[in-house]
C-alpha positions in Angstrom: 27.7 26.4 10.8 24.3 28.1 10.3 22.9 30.2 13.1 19.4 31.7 13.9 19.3 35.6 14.4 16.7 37.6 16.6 16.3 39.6 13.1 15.2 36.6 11.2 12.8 35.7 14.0 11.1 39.0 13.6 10.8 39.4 9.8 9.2 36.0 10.1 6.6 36.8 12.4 6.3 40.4 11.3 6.9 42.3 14.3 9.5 44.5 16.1 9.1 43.2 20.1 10.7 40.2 20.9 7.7 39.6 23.6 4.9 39.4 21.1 6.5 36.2 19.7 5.0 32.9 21.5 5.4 30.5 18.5 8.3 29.4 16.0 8.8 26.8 13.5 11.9 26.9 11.9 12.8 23.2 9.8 14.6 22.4 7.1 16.8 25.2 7.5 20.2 23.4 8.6 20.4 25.6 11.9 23.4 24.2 14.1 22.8 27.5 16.7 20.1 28.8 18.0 21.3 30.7 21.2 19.1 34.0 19.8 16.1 32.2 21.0 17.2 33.8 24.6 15.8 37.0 24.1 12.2 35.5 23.2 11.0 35.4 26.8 7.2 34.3 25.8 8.2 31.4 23.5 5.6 28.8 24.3 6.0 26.3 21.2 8.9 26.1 19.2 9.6 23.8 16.2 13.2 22.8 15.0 12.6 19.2 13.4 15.3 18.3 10.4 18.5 20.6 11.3 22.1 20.3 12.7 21.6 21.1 16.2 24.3 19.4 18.3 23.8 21.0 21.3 20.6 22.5 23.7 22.8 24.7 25.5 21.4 27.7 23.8 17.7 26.7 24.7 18.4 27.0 29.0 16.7 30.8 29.2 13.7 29.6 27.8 12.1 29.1 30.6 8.3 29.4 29.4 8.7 26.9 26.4 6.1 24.4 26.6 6.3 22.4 23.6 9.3 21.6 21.7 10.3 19.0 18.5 14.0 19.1 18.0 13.9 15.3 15.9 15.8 14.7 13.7 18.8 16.7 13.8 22.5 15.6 15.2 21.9 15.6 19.1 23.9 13.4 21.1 22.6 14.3 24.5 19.9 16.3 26.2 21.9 19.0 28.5 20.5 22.2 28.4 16.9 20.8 28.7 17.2 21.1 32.4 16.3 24.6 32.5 12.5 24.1 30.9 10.8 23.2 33.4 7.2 24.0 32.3 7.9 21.4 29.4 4.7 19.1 28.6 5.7 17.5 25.2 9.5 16.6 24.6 10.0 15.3 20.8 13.6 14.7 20.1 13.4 11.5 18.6 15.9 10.3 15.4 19.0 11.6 17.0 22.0 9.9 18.9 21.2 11.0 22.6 22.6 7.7 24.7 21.4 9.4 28.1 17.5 10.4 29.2 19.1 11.5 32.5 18.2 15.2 31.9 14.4 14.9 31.4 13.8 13.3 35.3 13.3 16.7 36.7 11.1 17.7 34.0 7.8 17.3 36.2 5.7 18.6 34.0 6.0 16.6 30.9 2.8 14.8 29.3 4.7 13.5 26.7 7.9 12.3 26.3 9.6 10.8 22.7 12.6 9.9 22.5 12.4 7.3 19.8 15.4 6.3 17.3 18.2 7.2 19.3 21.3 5.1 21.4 19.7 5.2 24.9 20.7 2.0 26.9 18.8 2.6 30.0 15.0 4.0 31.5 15.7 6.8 33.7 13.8 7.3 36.7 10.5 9.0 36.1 9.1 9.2 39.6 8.6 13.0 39.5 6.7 12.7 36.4 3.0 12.6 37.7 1.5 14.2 34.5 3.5 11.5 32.4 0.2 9.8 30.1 3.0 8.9 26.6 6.5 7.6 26.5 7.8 6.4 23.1 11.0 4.9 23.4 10.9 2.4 20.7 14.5 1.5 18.7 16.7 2.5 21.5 18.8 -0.8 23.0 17.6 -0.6 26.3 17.2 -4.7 27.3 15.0 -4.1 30.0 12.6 -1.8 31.3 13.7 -2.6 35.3 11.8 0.0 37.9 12.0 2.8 36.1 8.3 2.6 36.0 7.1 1.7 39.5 6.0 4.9 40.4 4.4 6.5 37.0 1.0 5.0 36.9 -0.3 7.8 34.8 1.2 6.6 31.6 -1.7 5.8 29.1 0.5 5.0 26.2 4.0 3.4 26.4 6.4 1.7 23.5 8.9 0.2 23.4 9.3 -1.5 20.1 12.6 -2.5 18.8 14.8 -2.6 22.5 15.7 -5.7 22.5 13.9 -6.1 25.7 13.7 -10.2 26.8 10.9 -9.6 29.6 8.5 -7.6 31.3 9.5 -6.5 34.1 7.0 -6.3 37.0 7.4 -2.5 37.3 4.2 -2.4 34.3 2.3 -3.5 37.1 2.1 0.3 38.4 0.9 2.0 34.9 -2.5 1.1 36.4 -3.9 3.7 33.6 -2.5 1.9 31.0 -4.4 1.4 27.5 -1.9 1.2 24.6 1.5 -0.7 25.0 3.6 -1.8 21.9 6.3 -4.3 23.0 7.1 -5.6 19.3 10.0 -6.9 17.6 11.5 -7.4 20.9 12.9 -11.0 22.9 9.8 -11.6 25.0 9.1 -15.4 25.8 6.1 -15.2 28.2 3.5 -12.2 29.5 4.3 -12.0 33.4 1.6 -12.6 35.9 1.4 -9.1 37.0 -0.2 -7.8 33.9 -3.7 -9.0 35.4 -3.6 -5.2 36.9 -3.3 -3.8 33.2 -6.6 -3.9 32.9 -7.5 -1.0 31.1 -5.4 -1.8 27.9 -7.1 -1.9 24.9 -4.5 -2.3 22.1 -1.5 -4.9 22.6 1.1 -5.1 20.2 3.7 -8.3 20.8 4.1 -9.0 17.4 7.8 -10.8 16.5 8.7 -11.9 20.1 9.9 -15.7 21.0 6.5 -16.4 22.6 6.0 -20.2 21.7 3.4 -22.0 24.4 0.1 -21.2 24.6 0.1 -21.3 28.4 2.1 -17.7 28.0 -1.0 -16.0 26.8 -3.4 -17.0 29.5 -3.0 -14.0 31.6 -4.9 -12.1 28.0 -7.8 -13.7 29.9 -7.8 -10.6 33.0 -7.4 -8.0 30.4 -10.7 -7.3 29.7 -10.7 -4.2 27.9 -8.5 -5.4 25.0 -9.8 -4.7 21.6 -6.6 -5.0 19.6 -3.8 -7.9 19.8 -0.9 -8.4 17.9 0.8 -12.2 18.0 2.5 -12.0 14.2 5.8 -13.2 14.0 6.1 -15.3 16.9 6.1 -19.2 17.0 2.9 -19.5 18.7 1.0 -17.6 16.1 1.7 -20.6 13.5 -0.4 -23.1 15.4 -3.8 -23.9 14.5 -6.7 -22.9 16.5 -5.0 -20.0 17.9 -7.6 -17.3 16.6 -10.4 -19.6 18.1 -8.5 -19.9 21.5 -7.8 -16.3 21.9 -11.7 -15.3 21.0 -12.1 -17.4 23.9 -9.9 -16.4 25.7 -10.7 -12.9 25.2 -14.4 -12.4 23.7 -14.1 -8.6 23.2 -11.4 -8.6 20.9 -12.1 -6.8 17.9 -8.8 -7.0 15.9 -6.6 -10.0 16.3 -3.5 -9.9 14.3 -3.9 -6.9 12.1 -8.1 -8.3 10.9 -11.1 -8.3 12.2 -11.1 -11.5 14.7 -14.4 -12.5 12.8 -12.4 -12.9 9.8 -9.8 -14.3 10.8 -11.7 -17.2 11.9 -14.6 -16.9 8.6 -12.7 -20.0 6.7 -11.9 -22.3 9.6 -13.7 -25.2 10.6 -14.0 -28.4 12.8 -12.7 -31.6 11.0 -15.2 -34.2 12.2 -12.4 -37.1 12.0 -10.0 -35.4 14.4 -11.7 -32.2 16.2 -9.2 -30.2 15.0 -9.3 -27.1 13.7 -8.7 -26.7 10.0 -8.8 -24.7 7.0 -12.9 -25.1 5.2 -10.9 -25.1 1.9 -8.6 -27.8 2.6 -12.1 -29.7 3.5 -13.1 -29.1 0.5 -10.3 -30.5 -1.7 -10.1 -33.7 0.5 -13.8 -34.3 -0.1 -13.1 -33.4 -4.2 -10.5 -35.9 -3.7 -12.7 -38.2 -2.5 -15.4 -37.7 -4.7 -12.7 -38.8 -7.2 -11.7 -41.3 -6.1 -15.2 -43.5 -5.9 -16.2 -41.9 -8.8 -18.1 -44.5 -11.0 -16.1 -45.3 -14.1 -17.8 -44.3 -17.2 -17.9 -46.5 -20.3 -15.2 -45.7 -22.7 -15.4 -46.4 -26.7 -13.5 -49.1 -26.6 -16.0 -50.5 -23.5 -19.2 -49.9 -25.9 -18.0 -51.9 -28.8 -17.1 -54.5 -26.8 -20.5 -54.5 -25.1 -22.3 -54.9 -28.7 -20.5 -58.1 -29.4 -21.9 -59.3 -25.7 -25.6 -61.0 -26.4 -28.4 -60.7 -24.3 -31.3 -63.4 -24.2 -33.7 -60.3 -23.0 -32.6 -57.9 -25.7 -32.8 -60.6 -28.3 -36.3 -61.3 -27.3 -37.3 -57.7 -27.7 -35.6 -57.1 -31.2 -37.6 -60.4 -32.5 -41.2 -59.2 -30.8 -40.1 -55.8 -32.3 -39.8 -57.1 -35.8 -43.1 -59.1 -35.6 -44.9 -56.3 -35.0 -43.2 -54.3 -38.0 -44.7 -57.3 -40.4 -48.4 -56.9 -38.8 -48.4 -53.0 -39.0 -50.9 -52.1 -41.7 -49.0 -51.0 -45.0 -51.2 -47.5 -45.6 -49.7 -47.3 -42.3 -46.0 -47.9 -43.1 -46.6 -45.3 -46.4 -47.9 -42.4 -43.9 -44.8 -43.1 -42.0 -42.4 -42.6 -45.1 -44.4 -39.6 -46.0 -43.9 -37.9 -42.7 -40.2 -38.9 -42.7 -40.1 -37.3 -46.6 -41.5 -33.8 -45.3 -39.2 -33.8 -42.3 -36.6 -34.4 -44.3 -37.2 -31.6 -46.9 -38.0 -29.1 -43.9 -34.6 -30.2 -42.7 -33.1 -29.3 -46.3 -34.7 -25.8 -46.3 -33.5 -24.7 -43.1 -30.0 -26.0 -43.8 -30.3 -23.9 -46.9 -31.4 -20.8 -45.1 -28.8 -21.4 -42.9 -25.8 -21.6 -45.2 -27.4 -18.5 -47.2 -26.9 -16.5 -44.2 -23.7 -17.5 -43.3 -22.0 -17.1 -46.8 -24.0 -13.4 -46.6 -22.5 -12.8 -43.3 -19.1 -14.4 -44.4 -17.6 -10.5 -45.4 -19.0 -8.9 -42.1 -17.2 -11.3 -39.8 -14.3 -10.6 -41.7 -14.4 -7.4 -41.7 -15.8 -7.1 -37.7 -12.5 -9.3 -36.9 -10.5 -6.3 -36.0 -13.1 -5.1 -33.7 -13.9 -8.4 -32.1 -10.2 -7.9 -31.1 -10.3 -4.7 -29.8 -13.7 -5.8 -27.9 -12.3 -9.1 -26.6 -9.1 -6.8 -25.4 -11.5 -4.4 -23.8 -13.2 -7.4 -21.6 -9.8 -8.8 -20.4 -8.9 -5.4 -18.6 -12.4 -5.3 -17.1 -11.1 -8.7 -15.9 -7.9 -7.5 -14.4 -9.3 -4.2 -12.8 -12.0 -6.7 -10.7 -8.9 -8.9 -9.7 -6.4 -6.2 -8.8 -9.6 -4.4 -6.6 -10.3 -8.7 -5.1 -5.8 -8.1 -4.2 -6.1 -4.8 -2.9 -4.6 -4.1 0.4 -6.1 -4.0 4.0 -5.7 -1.9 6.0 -2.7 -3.0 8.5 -3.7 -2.5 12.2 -1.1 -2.9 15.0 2.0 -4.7 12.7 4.4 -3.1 15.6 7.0 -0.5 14.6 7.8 3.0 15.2 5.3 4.6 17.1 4.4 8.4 15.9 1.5 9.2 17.5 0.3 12.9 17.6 0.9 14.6 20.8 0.0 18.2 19.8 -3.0 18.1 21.6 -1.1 16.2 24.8 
């Protein structure tokens, strides 16, 4: 058991009166007690993230603590949180609390996270009029009930990993809403009363059970959305999906972690059955085809047979041919073997020349052979470099998971 002391809190802010202290971060330092923090009436923000605390008992005098972070340490419940009322951001996520029941007279709060722990159950939030974030993502709560009929000032709300099955009608209310993860969760269809969401703008329902398209058509009222998510469940496998949700919603920037553009940049209408289909795989069917009716080209075997073939028309050339060989004029026939003799011997010098320069350049191949390997090594990683930047990663937007967004400024 480690414990905090009033001494330690002063050396580390380098002063002598307990008042003058307003702000304290203390992690990584395995504290399991910090009742000291009594005497520091002022305390405004206070930072504990990654030590044993098992208990907020010692944190009920601090009445003036506006911000606190006590994630991951070894909390199974919240008591003792009661007594800070002027609370706007709550960050005690990564511990095993099973009960949020302390933080519904918090009315104050802008920002509650809670995420990673064993909570079962929304607590009633109808005091919390200020509420804009809620991260309650991997807790098993199965359903989010009316725990949020009355807080329409929530901008951003998760609940990834709850094992939720359905959206319950109380979303309706978070009329301010414009970010709402649901992923990884047992949703089958959006609810009707999402057509008052209209202000969202991102949408994460990646890895649900959503399987008929008929289940997205309320995306069509929420026309702010910029950013959906559909990965992972049975509906995002069919064809034309990206094509029917552009449509569906012609805003949309990001559909399924890329640019909605580019998502749809290699499809395509088939002609033959309207239906919407990779360009490539058009491509390959026409190759196909091209093969297939390609003309077949004579083979060796097809020419020799051909010469043994006669053909009254060739014959009749060959024999007009010959005639006029006997009637050509024989001073003519010499200055034809004359011309044939100096092409020849121009033919015989050049081959010549050529072989001289090879048999001089014999010994510098031989000995440039080493480098040519080194050069030809050289162009094979220039090679590899363009292909590992043509595989490098995207970006991933929206893939669903632990939310962390920043809440400092809250």
């Amino acid at each position: 058991m480690k414990a905090l002391t009033s001494d330690q809190v002063l050396q580390e802010k380098h002063t002598t009166d307990p008042n003058a202290v307003t702000s304290l971060t203390f992690t990584h330092r395995a504290l399991s007690d910090v009742s000291c923090l009594a005497e520091f009436k002022k305390l405004e923000k206070l930072d504990l993230t990654f030590n044993n605390l098992s208990s907020l008992e010692g944190l009920k005098p601090c009445v003036n603590l506006k911000w606190l972070s006590v994630k991951q340490n070894k909390l199974r419940s919240l008591k003792g949180i009661e007594g800070c009322v002027c609370l706007t951001v709550l960050n005690a996520g990564s511990n095993m609390i099973q009960s949020m029941d302390e933080v519904s007279n918090l009315v104050r709060l802008r920002a509650l996270i809670l995420n990673d722990n064993e909570i079962s159950s929304i607590c009633r939030l109808d005091q919390m009029k200020e509420l804009n974030t809620l991260v309650l993502s991997k807790n098993p709560i199965n359903k989010i009930g009316e725990s949020l009929s009355k807080v329409n000032s929530i901008t951003k709300l998760s609940l990834s990993n709850c094992k939720i099955q359905g959206i319950d009608s109380s979303i309706k209310s978070c009329t301010e809403l414009r970010e709402l993860r649901l992923a990884h969760n047992e949703i089958r269809t959006l609810p009707s009363e999402l057509t008052r969401n209209t202000k969202i703008q991102n949408l994460d329902l990646g890895n649900n059970l959503i399987m008929r398209w008929a289940d997205l058509k309320v995306l069509s009222s929420l026309v702010n959305l910029k950013n959906l998510n559909l990965v992972g469940n049975p509906v995002a496998e069919k064809d034309a999906l990206a094509k029917k949700i552009k449509k569906l919603v012609p805003h949309l920037h990001i559909f399924n972690a890329r640019p909605i553009d580019k998502a749809m940049k290699n499809l395509t209408v088939d002609a033959d059955d309207n239906l919407l289909v990779d360009a490539q795989d058009i491509d390959k069917k026409k190759g196909k085809k091209m093969k297939e009716h390609k003309p077949n080209t004579p083979t060796k075997e097809d020419n020799e047979e051909n010469t043994t073939i006669s053909d009254p028309m060739s014959e009749k050339k060959s024999k007009r041919k010959s005639r006029d060989l006997k009637d050509r004029p024989v001073a003519e026939e010499e200055g034809i073997a004359k011309s044939k003799k100096v092409k020849h011997d121009e033919e015989t010098v050049r081959f010549d020349a050529t072989e001289n320069n090879e048999n001089k350049n014999e010994k510098r191949v031989d000995d440039d052979h080493t480098v040519g390997k080194k050069k030809k090594k050289v162009k094979s990683k220039t090679r590899g470099s363009s292909a590992v930047q043509l595989l490098s990663p995207e970006a991933q937007i929206g893939l669903g998971g632990e939310s962390a967004w920043d809440v400092d400024g809250v």
